[in-house]
N, C-alpha and C positions, 0 to 999 in steps of 0.2 A: 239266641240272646247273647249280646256282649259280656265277656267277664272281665270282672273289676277287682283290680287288684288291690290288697291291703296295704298300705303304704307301712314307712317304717316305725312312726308312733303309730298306735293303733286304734285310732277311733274312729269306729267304724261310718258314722253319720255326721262327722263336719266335714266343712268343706273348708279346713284352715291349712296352711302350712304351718307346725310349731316348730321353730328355728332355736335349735338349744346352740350356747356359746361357740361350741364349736363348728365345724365347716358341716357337720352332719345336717342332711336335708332330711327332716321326719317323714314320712308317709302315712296317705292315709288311702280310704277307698272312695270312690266315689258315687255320691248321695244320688246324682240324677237319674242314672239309670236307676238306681235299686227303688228310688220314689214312684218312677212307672209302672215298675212290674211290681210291685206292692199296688202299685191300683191296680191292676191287672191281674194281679195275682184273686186279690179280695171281693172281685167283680162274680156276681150269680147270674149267667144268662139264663133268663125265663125262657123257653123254648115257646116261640110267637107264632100264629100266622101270619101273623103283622107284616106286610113286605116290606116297610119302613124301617121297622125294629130290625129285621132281616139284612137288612142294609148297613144301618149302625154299626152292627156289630161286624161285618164286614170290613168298612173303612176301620172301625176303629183296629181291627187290628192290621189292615194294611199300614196304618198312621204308625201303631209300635215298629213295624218290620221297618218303615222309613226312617221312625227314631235311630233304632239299631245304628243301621246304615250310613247316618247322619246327613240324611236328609229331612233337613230341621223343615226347611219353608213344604214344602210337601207334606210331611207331618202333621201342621200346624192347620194346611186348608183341608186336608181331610178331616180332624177334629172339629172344625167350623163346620164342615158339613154334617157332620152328624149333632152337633149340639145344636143346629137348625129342625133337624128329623124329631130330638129329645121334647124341642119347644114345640111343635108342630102336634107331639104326641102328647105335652103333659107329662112327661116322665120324668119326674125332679130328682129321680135319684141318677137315672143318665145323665141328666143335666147336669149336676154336682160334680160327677165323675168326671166327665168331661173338661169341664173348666179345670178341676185342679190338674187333668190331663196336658191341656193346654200351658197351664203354670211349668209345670215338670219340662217342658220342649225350650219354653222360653228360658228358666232358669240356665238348662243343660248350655246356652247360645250365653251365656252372662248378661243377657238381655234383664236387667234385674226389675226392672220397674215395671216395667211388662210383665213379666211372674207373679210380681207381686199386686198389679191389676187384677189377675184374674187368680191368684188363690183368694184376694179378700173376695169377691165376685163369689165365688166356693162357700167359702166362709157363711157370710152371709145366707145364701139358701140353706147350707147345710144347719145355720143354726134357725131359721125357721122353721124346719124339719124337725129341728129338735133331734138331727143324728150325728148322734157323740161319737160313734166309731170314726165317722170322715172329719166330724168335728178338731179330734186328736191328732189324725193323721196330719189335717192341713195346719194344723197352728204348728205342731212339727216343721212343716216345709216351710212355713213362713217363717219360722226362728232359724231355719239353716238360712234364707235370704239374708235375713240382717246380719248374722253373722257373716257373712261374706262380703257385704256393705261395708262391716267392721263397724256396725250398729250394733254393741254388743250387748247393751245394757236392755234394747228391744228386744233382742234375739235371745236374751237369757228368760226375758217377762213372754215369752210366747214357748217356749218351752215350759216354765213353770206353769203356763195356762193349760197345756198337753198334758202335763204329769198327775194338774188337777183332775182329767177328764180320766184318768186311769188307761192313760197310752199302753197296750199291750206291750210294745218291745222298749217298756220304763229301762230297761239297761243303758239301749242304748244314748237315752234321751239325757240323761245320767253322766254317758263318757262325752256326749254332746259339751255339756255346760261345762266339765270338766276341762273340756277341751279348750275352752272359750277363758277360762282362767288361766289356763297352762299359757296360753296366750299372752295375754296380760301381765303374766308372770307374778301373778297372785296363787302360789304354787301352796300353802296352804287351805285355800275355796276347792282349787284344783284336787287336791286329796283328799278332802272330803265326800265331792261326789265320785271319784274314783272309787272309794271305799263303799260307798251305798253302791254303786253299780255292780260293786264285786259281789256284797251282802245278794243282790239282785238274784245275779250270774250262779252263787252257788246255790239261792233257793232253788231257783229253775236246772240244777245238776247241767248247764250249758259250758263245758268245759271247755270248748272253744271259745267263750265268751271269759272264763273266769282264764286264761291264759293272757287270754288281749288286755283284760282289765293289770292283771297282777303287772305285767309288761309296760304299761301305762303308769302305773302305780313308781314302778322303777323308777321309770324314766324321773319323773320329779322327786325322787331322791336322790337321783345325780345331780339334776339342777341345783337342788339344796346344797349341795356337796356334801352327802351324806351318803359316801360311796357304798360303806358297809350293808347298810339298807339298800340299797339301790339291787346291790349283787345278789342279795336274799331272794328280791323276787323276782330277779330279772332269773334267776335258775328255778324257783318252783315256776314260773311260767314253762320255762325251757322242758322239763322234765314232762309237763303235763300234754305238751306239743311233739315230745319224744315219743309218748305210747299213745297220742292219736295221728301220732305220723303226718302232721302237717308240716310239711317242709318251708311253705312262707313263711309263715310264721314263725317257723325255727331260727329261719336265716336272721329275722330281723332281731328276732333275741339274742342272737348271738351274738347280730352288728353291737347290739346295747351292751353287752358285755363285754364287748371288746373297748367301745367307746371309754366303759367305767374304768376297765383297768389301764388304759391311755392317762383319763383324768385325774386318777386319785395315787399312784405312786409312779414314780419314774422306774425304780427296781422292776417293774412290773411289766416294762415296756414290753417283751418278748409276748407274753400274756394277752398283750391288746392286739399280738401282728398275728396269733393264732388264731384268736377269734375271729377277726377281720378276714383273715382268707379264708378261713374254714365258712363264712360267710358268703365270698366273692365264688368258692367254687360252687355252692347248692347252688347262686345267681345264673353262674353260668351253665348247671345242667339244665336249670328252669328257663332257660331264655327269659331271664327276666333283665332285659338290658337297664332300663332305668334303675331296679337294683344295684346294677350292676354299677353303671356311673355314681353311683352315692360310696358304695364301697371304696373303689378305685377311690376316689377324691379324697377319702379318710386313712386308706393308706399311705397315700401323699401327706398325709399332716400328721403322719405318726412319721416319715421321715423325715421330714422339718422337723418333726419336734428332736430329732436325731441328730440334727446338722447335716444329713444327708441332702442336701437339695438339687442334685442333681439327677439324685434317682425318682427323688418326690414330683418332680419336671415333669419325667416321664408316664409316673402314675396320673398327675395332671391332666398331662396334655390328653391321656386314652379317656380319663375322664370326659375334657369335652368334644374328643371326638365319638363319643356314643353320644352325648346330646345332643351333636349337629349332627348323628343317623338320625333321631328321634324325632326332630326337627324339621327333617324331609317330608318325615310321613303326616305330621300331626294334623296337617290342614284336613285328613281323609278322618279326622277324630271329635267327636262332641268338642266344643270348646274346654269346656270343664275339664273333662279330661288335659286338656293340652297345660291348663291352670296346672295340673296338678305339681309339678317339679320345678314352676318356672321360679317362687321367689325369693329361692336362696341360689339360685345357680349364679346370677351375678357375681355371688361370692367366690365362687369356684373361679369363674374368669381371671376377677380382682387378683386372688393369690395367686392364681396362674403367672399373669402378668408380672405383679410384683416381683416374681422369684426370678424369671427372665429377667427385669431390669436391673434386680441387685448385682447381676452376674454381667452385665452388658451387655445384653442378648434383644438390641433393641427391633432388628427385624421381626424376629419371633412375638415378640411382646407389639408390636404394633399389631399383626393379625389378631390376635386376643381380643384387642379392645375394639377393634373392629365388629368381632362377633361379641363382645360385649354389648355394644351399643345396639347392635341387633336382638341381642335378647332382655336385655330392659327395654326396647319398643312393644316386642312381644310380649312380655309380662303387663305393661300396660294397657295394651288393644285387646290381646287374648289370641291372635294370631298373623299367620304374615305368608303372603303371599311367595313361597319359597323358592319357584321356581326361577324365579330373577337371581339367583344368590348363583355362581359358575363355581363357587368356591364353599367348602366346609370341613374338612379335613387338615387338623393344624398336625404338620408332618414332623416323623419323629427323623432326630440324626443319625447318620449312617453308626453310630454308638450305642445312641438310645437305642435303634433297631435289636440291635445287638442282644444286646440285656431283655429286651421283653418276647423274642422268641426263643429266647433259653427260659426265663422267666415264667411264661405261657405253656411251654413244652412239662413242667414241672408241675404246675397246676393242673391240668391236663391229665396229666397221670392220677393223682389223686384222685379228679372226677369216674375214671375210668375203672378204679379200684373198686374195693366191697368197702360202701362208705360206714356197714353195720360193725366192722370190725376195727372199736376203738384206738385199742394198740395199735395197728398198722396205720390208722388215721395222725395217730399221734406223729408218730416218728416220722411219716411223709409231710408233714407240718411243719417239724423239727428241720426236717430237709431244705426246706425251703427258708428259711429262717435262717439257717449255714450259709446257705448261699447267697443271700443280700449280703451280708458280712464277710464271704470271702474273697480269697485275693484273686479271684479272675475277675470277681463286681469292682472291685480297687479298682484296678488295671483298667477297667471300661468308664470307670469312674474319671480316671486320670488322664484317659484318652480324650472326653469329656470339657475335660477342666480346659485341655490344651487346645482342642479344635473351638468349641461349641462359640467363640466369638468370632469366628470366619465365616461364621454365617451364610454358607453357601449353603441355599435351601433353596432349591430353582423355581418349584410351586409355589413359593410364598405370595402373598397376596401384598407386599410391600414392593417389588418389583415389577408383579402385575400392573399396580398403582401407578408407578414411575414410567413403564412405555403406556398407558394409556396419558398420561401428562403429555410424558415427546410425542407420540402420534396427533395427539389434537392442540400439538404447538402451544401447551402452555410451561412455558417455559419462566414466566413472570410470577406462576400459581404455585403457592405450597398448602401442605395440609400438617393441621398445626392438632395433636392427641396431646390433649395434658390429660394425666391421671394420678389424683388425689388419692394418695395414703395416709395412714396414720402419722409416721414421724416424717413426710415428704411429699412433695412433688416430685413428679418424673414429666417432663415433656419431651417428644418424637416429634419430629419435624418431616416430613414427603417432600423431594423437591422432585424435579422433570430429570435433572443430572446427577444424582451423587446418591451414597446408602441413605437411608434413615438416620437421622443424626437425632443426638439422644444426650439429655443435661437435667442434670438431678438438683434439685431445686429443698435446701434445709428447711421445713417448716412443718410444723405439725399440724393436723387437720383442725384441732379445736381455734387456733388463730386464726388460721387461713377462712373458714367460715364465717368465724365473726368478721373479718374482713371485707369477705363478699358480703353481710350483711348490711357493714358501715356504708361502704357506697352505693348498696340499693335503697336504703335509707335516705341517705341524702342525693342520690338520683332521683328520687320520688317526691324530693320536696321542691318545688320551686322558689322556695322563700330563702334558703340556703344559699351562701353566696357559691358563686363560681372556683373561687379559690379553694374553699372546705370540698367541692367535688373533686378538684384538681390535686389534693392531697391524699387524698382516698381513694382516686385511681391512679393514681403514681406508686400506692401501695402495690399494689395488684400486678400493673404494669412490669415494676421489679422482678415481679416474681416468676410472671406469665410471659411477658416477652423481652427483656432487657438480657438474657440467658441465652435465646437464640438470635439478637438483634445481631452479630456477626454475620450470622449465615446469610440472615433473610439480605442484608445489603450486598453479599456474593451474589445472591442468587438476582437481584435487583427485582424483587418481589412486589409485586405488585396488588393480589390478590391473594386472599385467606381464606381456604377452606377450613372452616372453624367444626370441631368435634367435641364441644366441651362435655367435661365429667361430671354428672353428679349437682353438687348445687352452684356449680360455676354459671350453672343455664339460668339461673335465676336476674345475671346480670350483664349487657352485652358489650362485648369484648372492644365495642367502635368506643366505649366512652371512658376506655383506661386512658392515661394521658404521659406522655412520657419527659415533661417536664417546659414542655416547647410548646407541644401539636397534643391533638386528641389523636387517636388510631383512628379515626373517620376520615380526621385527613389525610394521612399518608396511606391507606388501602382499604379496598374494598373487601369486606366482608360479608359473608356466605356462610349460613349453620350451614349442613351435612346431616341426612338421617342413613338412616340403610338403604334406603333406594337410593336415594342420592349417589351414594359412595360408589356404585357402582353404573353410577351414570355422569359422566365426567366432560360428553362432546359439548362444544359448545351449542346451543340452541340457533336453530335460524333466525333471520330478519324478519319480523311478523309485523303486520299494520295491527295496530289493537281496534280493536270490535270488541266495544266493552258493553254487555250484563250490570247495570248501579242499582242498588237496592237502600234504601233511607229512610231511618225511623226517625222519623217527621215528628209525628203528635204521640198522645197517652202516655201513663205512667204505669209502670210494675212491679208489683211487688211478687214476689213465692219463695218459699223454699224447696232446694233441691237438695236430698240429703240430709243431712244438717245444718247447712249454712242457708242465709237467707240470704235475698236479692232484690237489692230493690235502686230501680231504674228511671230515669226520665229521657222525654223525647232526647234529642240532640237539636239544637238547635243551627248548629250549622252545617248538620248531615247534608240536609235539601240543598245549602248552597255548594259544599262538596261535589256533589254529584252535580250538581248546575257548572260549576266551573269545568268539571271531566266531558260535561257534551260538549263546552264551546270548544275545548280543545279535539275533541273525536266527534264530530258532528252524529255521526252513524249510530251513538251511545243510545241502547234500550233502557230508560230509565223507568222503577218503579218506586211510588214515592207512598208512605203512609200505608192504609190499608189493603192497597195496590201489592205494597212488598211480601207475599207471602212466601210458605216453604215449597207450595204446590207451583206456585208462577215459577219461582227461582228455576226448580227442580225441572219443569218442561222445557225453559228455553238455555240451559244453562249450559246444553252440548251445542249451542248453534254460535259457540261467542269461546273469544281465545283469552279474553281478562273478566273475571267475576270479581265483583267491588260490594265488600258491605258494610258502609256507613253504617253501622247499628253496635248495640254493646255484645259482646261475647265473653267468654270466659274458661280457663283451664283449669280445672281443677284437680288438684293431687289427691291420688285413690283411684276411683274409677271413671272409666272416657263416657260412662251415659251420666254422669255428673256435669260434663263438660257441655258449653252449647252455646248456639247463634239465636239470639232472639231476632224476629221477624215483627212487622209493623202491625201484624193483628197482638199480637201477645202469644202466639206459637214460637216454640222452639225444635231447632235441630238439632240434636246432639252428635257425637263421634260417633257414636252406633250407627244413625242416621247416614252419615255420611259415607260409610259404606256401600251405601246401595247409589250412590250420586253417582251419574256421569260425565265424568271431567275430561274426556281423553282427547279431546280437540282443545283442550281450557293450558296457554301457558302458564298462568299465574291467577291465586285465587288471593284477594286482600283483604284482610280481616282490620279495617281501619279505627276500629274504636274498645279491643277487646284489651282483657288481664288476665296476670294470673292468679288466680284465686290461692291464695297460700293456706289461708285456713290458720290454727290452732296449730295443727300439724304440717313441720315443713316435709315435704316429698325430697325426690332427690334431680326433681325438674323434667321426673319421664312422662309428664303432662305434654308439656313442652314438645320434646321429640315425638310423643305419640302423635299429637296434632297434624304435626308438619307430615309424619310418617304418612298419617290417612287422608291427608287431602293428595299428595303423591300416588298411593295407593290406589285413588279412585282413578287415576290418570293423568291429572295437573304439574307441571313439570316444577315448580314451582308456589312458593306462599310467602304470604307480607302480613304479620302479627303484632300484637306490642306485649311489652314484657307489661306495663300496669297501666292503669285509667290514665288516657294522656287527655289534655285540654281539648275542646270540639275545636276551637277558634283554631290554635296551633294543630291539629290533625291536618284539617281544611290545608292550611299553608305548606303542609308536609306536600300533601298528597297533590296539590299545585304543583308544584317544584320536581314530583316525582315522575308526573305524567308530560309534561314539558319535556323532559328529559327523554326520556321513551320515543316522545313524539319525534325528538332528534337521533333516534337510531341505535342509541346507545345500550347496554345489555340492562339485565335486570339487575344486578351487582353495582354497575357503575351508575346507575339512575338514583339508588337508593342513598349510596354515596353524595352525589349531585346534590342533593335534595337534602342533607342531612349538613352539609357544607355552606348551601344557602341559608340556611338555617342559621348557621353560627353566627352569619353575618348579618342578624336582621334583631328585631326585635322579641325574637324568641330564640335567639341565644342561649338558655340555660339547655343541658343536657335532658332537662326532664321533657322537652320539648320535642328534641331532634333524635337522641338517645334510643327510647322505647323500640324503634321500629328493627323488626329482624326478617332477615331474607331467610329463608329456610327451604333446601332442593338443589336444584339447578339453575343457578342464577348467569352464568356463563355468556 
């Protein structure tokens, strides 16, 4: 059986990340496995002649050994097999078992919907049964679903239906909800059931339980900023995990107490770097790396908060070089698992970066956001084929080096001591804490200050960048990182000949946002004149490229690999306008995901052999999630795809009830362009939210698309999709996941729109686009073509020609 670590808030049965103000990444442990072997656990094999029965119980625990393992699809068809043998025999309580067994695999894959098919399935029989024991359990795992959905208010009403049924492990169901507030940041609901859970913990003398609660309890009285309290029980926890010698759980109390005295008095600093390391070194006798990177990262912000930022660099950077170790391995792990540390690690990158660019460290600080944008694809999809990545290691200076194997060699000792003998722990502390402050850390400090903008870092992956530009002669090509902070913009520029060039941009994020908002606004309206778009992207423009318009005319730049940050993806960079021209007409534009970026040659001369799919007739309506959808045919889908044969004679067209996921999906590796005329949609949150409607009224989602085979497929065109922004705006990792997983599946290339564009004016896009094509021209410069003819026509407004985004390798 796998084990499952406690994370560093402590609740032991969500599956949240709770992100307090500061850079600290909470942990917790994870529900899927513990959901399994809890059925498994609670299972009575009747001892049968039955060879049926005999058999069940066989796969089924072949299916847990393949859980383990994380051999989810194997798993899952041995589960099918025996809940065949369960129906076969009548056996409803195998039957039951099984389904929610099946739930548990699927959840463990983020497959949410699918889990949640077959615990309601569960459900159901077991309340026919009229058995409350599974009854409880399952409304349990169905309130972990929604809460992970970020359905919170379902997930709280399915717990409350568990606590009705008299859930045996009520504690934990208790730090559940609790958790689900703390979330919310309704930190008084949060302490409430905190406090029942505790009431719980100490009736049942569960001291391991009334530590994690009291621990918990802390935690949101630091939130409060009610340090005092915070410290009270963040040390009766500590004291009560001293004399039962749990060491996790020490470490994470102490992380918390080191946090409180960080946050509640600055005299106090020394206080918060004792606990922190006395933290980072149990991390590192536990091999607990992910520990470990949450430590590191809050060390680094206890030196920020110092003005040390050159040492805080260094804590950084080791930071996320344990995440991209962690990151190798993850694909071999439940997805869940891999969930578990991804949705504040962004944050880590962000400062990372930040502190490089304040310093002008703009090589270093390009890698960053590099693997940035690699780990907001990941947090969104749930994983990433990592073996394509040559690079993960962001490398320290021959300075840094310096300081963190004297650094390490110190800790080190510690670990090695007698950690029971206070005193000597103390003053080996003390030691360490001298020596960030003294004068040979100066001196390396100052060594630092004077090198660390020569930038000579030969592994860097921004020079990487730059001989794969010269090797494949693009010498007209840059690659354009802006990256949004709070009081600024930073943009980094990649040319084929020169370093990273680097222009810090005064604006604070609250403007600059409402500004991408103004002109997605009015990019979205057609009825808007031309002008009010042209003042709204002259803003943007300003800000985004009139900063490095110097270079790019050095460089006689022709093409833009475009990397945007955050909610800049929400509007495409071709329809800034620089007071003359639109950026559509002077270059062609290309997103960039993390395959992309490190796939840079240009693509060969290909005949398209296009796959057209067209939703024709019917209308739709459903909800997916929370938000509803509701559809009608397209009407100039059909002549779309009418006009793509006459121009590609050879086009496999299916139109109407024809267009299904099953047709698509068999002929879709025998064709190098997939075209679908139909409505789609991204949606922020999660990628089985996101999805291709087909002409019966089936859907594909991202999930879906992973199993697609696209590896013959240049370019897949998603000609009539949005993005669904919802109530809640994302930060656009809809967006890049999309592009990510049609790439992923093998498509070298995708063609999306940012919102619902006119059928009529699609139709004329996609004319203009494939004419172009048909003349030989890249993927980049067709989109251009087409988006040019466009200006000049009767659908001129940007909300026409605008929407359309290349995303990959358009080359």
């Amino acid at each position: 059986m796998m084990i499952w670590k406690n994370l560093r808030l402590i609740i032991p049965t969500i599956c949240l990340l709770m992100i307090p103000p500061s850079i600290v990444v909470e942990k917790k442990e994870n529900i899927n496995l513990q959901a399994l072997a809890q059925v498994t656990k609670n299972e009575t094999y009747l001892t049968s002649q039955n060879n049926l029965k005999t058999e069940a119980q066989k796969l089924e625990q072949q299916a847990t050994e393949e859980f383990n393992n994380s051999q989810f699809e194997v798993a899952i068809e041995k589960l099918k097999q025996v809940l065949e043998i369960y129906t076969q025999e009548s056996d409803r309580s195998g039957f039951i078992r099984t389904l929610n067994k099946i739930a548990v695999v699927y959840d463990a894959q983020s497959k949410y919907l699918k889990a949640l098919e077959f615990y309601q399935e569960a459900l159901k029989n077991a309340q026919q049964e009229k058995d409350n024991e599974n009854i409880s359990a399952i409304l349990s795992n169905i309130g972990l679903v929604y809460s992970q959905l970020g359905q919170y208010e379902q997930a709280i009403n399915f717990y409350q239906q568990a606590l009705n049924k008299n859930y045996p492990e009520k504690a934990k169901l208790l730090n559940n909800i609790g958790a689900i507030y703390y979330h919310l940041k309704e930190f008084p609901q949060a302490l409430k059931y905190y406090q029942q859970a505790l009431e719980v913990n100490r009736k049942n003398k569960d001291n391991i339980g009334i530590a994690k609660t009291l621990d918990n309890i802390g935690v949101i009285y630091r939130e409060q900023g009610k340090y005092s309290e915070a410290l009270k029980y963040h040390q009766q926890a500590l004291a009560i995990q001293e004399e039962i010698g749990d060491r996790q759980d020490r470490a994470s109390t102490l992380h918390h107490i080191g946090i409180v005295h960080r946050e509640s008095n600055q005299h106090k600093h020394s206080e918060s770097l004792k606990f922190l390391t006395n933290t980072l070194i149990i991390e590192r006798q536990l091999g607990d790396q992910d520990g470990e990177r949450i430590t590191l990262a809050d060390i680094g912000k206890f030196l920020e908060r110092k003005n040390q930022d050159e040492l805080a660099i260094i804590f950084y950077k080791q930071s996320v070089n344990i995440t991209e170790n962690i990151r190798k391995d993850l694909k071999k792990l439940p997805v869940e698992q891999q969930n578990l540390y991804i949705e504040s690690i962004a944050e880590i990158y962000r400062t990372l970066a930040d502190l490089l660019l304040q310093q002008k460290r703009a090589l270093e600080a390009h890698q960053i956001l590099d693997l940035l944008h690699i780990q907001e694809t990941f947090e969104y999809i749930g994983s990433l084929q990592t073996d394509e990545y040559e690079y993960s290691e962001v490398p320290l200076l021959e300075s840094e080096q310096v300081f963190w194997e004297k650094y390490t060699q110190l800790i080190d000792e510690v670990a090695q001591s007698n950690g029971n003998n206070q005193n000597n722990l103390q003053e080996k502390l003390k030691k360490i804490e001298e020596f960030i402050d003294s004068e040979e850390v100066k001196s390396i400090v100052s060594e630092l200050e004077k090198n660390a903008r020569s930038q000579k870092l030969s592994s860097d992956i921004a020079l990487w960048l730059q001989s794969e530009l010269q090797e494949h002669n693009q010498q007209n090509t840059v690659v354009l990182y802006p990256l949004l902070l709070e009081d600024r913009l930073e943009l980094i520029l990649v040319t084929a000949n020169s370093p990273p060039f680097h222009r810090t941009v005064l604006v604070n994020r609250k403007e600059f946002n409402q500004s991408i908002f103004r002109l997605r606004a009015q990019l979205t309206n057609r009825n808007k004149s031309d002008q009010r778009v042209i003042q709204a992207g002259l803003k943007l423009y300003n800000w985004l490229i009139k900063p490095i318009e110097t270079h790019l005319k050095l460089t006689q730049a022709k093409n833009i690999l475009y990397a945007p940050d955050s909610q800049l993806r929400y509007i495409p960079l071709a329809a800034l306008h620089d007071g003359k021209k639109w950026l559509a007409e002077r270059f062609q534009i290309n997103n960039i995901t993390a395959s992309s970026l490190m796939d840079l040659e240009p693509r060969e001369k290909f005949k398209p052999l296009i796959l057209a799919g067209a939703l024709t007739e019917g209308s739709y309506n459903f909800q997916v999630g929370q938000r509803k959808f509701e559809f009608e045919s397209l009407p100039f889908a059909g002549v779309e795809v009418g006009e793509i044969e006459k121009t590609f004679t050879e086009t496999n067209k299916l139109l109407g009830n024809a267009f299904t996921k099953e047709a698509i999906e068999a002929k879709m590796d025998s064709y190098n362009i997939v075209h679908f005329a139909t409505h789609s949609a991204f949606v922020s949150g999660h990628p089985e939210e996101s999805f291709i409607l087909f002409g019966d009224g089936n859907r594909a989602t991202l999930r879906d698309v992973e199993d697609w085979n696209l590896k013959n497929v240049e370019l897949v065109v998603l000609s009539a999709c949005q993005t669904a922004l919802g109530k809640q705006v994302g930060n656009g990792e809809e967006i890049l996941g999309f592009g990510y997983k049609i790439q992923e599946a093998g498509a070298a290339a995708s063609i999306a729109t940012l919102w619902r564009v006119d059928d009529q004016g699609t139709q004329e896009f996609m004319n203009d686009f494939y004419a172009a094509l048909k003349n030989g021209v890249s993927k980049a410069a067709a989109v251009q073509k087409a988006q040019i003819s466009m200006m000049n026509s009767e659908y001129s407004h940007p909300y026409y020609w605008a929407p359309f985004l290349l995303i990959g390798n358009g080359l």
